[in-house]
N, C-alpha and C positions, 0 to 999 in steps of 0.2 A: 504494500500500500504506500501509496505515496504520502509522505508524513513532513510538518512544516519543519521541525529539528530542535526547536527552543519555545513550544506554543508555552506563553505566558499569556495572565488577562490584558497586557499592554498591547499587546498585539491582535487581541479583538475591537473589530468598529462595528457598532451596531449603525445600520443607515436609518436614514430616514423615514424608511417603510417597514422597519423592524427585521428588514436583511440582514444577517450577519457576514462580515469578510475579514480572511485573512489579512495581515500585513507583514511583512518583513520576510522575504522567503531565503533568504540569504542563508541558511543551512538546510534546506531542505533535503530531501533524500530517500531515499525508497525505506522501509521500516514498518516495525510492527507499531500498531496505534498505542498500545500502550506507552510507547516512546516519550507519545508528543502528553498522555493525558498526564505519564508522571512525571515529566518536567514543569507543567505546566503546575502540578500539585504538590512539588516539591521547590520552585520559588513562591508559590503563597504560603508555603507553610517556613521557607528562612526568612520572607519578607513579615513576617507573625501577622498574614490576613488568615488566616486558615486555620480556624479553633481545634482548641483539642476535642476532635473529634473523629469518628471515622471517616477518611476521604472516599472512600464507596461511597458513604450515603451523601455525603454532600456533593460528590459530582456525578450523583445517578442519574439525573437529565442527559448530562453531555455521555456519559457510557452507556446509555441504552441506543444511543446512532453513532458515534465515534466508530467503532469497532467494525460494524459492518463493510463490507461482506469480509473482511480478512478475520476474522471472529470475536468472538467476544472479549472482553477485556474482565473480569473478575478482579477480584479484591488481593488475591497471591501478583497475578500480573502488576495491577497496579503498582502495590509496593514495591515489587521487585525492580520496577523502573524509575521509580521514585527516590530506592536507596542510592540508584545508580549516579541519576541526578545530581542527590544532593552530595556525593562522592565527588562529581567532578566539580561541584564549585565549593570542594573541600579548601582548595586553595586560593578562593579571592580577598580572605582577610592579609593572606601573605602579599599576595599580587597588588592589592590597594591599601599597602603598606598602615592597617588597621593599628591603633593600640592594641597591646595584649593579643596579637595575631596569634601566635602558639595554641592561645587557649581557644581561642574561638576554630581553629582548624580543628584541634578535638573533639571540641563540643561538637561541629558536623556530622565528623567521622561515628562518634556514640549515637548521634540522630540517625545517622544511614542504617545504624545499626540495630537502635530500638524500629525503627519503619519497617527494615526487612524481618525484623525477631518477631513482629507484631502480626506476620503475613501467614504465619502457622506453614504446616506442612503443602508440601502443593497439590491443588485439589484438580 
């Protein structure tokens, strides 16, 4: 499935008729949908928009058509791509030379890792 590569809410534009469209395709690439749903639910959850809650249910709207026809997207999927996510921007507190970068690369690296802990056996 062709997949946006970084889908975050910033790069949703609702139009004026209530159309939804993409913006920024600049990583796009062929990929499984969970790709785009768990990047997309892994910067709202480092950006803290994204309660502690289960990300299934809060983004059951967008996962019951996302996935189609490459399949469905479940709650193992999700996290799994979510841990992945916020893995790779394990390192922007380093990169954007953050106070106390060390500790906050950890803190990710422990969140990739309660998200994927949290994803139980795969179903």
């Amino acid at each position: 499935m062709v997949c946006h590569g970084d889908l975050s809410s910033d790069q949703v534009i609702l139009g004026p008729k209530g159309t939804v469209s993409l913006i920024d395709f600049d990583r796009a690439s062929l990929d499984h949908p969970g790709s785009d749903l768990g990047s997309w639910a892994a910067t709202e959850l480092l950006d803290q928009r994204l309660p502690d809650a289960d990300p299934t249910d809060l983004l059951a709207p967008v996962l019951a058509g996302y996935g189609a026809p490459a399949g469905p997207v479940n709650d193992h999927v999700l996290r799994t791509f979510m841990a992945a996510a916020i893995i790779r921007r394990s390192l922007e507190p380093f990169r954007y030379r953050q106070r106390r970068w060390p500790q906050a690369v950890h803190n990710r690296v422990q969140l990739a890792n309660r998200v994927l802990g949290a994803a139980g056996p795969h179903r």
